[in-house]
C-alpha positions as CSV (number, residue, x, y, z in Angstrom):
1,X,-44.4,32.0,-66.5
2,X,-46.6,29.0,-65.0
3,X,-47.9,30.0,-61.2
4,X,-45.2,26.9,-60.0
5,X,-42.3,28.8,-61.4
6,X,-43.6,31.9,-59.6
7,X,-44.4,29.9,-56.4
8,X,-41.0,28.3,-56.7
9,X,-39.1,31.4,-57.1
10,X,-40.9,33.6,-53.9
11,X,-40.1,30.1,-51.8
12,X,-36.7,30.1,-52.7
13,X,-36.6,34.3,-52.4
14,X,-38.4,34.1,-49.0
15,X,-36.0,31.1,-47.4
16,X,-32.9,33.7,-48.9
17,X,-34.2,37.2,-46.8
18,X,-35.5,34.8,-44.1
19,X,-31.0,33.3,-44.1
20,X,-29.6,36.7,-44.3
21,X,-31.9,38.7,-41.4
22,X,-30.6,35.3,-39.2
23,X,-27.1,36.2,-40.7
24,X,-27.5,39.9,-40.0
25,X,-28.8,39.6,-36.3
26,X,-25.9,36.5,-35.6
27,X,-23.4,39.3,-36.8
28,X,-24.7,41.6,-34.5
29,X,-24.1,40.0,-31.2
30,X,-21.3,41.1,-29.5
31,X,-19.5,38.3,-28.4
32,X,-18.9,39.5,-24.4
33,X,-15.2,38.3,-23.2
34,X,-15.1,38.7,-19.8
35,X,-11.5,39.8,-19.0
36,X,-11.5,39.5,-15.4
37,X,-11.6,35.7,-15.4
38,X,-8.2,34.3,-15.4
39,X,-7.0,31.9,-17.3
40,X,-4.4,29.5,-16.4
41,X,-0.6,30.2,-17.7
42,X,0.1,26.3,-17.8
43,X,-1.9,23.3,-16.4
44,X,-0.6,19.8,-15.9
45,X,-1.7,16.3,-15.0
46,X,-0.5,14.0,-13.0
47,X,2.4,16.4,-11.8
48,X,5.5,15.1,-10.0
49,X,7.8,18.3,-8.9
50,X,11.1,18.4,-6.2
51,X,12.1,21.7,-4.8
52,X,15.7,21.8,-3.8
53,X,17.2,24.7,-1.5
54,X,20.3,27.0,-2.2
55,X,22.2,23.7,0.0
56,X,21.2,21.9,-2.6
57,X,18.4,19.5,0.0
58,X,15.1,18.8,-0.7
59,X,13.1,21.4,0.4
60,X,9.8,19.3,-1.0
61,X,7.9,17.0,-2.9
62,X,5.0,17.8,-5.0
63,X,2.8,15.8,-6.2
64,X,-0.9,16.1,-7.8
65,X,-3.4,14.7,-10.2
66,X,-4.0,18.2,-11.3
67,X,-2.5,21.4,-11.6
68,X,-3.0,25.2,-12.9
69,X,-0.7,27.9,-12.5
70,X,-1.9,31.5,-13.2
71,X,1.0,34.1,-13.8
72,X,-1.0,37.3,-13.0
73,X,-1.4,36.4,-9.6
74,X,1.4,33.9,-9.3
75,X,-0.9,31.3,-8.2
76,X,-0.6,27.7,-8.4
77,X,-3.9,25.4,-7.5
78,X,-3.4,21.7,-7.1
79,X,-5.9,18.9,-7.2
80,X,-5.5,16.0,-5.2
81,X,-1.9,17.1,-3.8
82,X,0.5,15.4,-1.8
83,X,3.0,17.0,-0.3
84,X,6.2,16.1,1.4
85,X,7.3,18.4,3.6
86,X,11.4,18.3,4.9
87,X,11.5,20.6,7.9
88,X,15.0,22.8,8.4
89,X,17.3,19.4,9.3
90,X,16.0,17.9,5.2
91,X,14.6,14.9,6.2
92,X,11.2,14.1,5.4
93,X,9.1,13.9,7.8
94,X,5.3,14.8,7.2
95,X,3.0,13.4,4.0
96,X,0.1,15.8,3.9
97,X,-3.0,14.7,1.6
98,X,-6.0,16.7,0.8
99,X,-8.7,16.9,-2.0
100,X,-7.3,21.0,-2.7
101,X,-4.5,23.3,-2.1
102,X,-3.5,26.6,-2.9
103,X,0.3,28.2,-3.3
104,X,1.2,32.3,-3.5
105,X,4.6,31.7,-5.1
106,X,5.4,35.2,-3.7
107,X,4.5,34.6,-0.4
108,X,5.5,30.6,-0.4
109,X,2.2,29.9,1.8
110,X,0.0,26.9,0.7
111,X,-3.4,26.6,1.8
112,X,-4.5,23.4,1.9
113,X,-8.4,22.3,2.0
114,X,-10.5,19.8,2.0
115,X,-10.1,16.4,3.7
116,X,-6.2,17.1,4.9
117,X,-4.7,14.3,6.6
118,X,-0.9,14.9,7.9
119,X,0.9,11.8,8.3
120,X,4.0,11.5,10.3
121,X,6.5,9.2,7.7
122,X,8.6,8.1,10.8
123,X,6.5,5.1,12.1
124,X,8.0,5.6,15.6
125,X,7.1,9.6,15.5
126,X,4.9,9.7,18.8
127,X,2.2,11.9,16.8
128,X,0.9,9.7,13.6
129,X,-1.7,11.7,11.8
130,X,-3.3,15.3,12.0
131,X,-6.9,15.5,10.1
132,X,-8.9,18.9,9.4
133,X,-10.5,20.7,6.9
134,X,-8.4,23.4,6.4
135,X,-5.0,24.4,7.6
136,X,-2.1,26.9,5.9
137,X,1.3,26.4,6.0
138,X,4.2,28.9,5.5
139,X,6.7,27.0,3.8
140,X,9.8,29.4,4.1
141,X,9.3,29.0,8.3
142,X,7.3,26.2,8.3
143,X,4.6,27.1,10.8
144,X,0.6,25.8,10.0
145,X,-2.4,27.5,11.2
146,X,-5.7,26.3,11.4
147,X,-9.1,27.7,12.9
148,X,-11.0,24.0,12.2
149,X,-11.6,21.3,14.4
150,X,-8.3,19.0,14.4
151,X,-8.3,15.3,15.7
152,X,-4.9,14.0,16.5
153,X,-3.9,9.9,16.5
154,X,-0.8,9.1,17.8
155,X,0.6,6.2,19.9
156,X,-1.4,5.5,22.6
157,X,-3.5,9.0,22.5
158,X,-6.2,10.4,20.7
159,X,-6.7,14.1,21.0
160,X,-9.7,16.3,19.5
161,X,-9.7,20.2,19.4
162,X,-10.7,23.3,17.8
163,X,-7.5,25.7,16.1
164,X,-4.2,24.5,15.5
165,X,-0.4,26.1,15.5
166,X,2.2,24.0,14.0
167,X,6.0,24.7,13.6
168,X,6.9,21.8,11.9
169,X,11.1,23.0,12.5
170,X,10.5,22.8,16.7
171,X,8.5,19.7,16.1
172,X,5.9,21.2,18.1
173,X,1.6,21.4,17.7
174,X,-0.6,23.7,19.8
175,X,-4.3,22.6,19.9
176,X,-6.0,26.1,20.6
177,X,-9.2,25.5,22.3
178,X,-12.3,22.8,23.2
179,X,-9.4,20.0,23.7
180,X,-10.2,17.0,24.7
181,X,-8.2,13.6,24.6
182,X,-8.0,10.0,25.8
183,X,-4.6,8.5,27.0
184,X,-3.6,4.7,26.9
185,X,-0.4,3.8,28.4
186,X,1.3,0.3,26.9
């Protein structure tokens, strides 16, 4: 045998223990599977979904550019929602927009976050639009809570405050502290 043949063959022998120790150690590695991280059931995109009571009226409207629902904890998390909400006499009434929301199927409360604007449907509705940060409804008695700062618009009257209780069924809104407002008769 020449010294190439010999060279050629500890090259090619060297490159095949150098492969099977990087073989060896890749086999080794655990791979770690973190079970505590949920993964979502189902997801969907641009979701549309009507919710209809035992009387057989719309309850509400759903809508979203993103959704995932995770069964363990019977969780749904929407991107982007819009939400009708029919208060006990089934009409709509209030359009609520907001970058995120949250819904516990078991308890039926949403929690809706980021950028949520409240928008009276009824043009003649004396109270227009509701903006905060944050605010969670109850949708079985339909009653919000918020702790943010809320600014109201409505015809005529602007009204800024800190905290917020809703019930959406007595058509009535409680600003809970640091109001302030500005009145403009027609």
């Amino acid at each position: 045998m020449s010294r190439i043949t010999v060279a050629i063959c500890a090259f090619f022998g060297l490159a095949l223990v150098l492969y099977w120790q990087v073989q060896v150690k890749r086999n080794q590695q655990h791979v770690v599977i973190d079970s505590s991280i949920e993964r979502p059931a189902y997801i969907a995109n641009n979701l549309r979904t009507t919710e209809f009571n035992e009387q057989g009226l719309i309850e509400s409207k759903v809508s979203a550019k993103y959704m995932e629902h995770y069964a363990s904890s019977n969780t749904t998390k929407f991107t982007q929602p819009i939400l009708l909400l029919y208060p006990e006499n089934g009409k709509a009434q209030w359009r609520v927009t907001a970058q995120n929301a949250s819904l516990d199927q078991q308890t039926n409360i949403v929690n809706i976050e980021n950028d949520v604007i409240i928008d009276a449907i009824d043009i003649e509705e004396p109270l227009q639009s509701l903006a905060t940060q944050k605010v969670t409804f109850d949708l079985n008695t339909m009653i919000g809570e918020s702790q943010e700062p809320v600014q109201i618009k409505g015809i005529g009257y602007d009204i800024k405050g800190v905290g917020l209780f809703a019930d959406l069924n007595a058509e009535q809104i409680t600003l809970l502290s640091q109001v302030e407002g500005t009145y403009e008769p027609h």
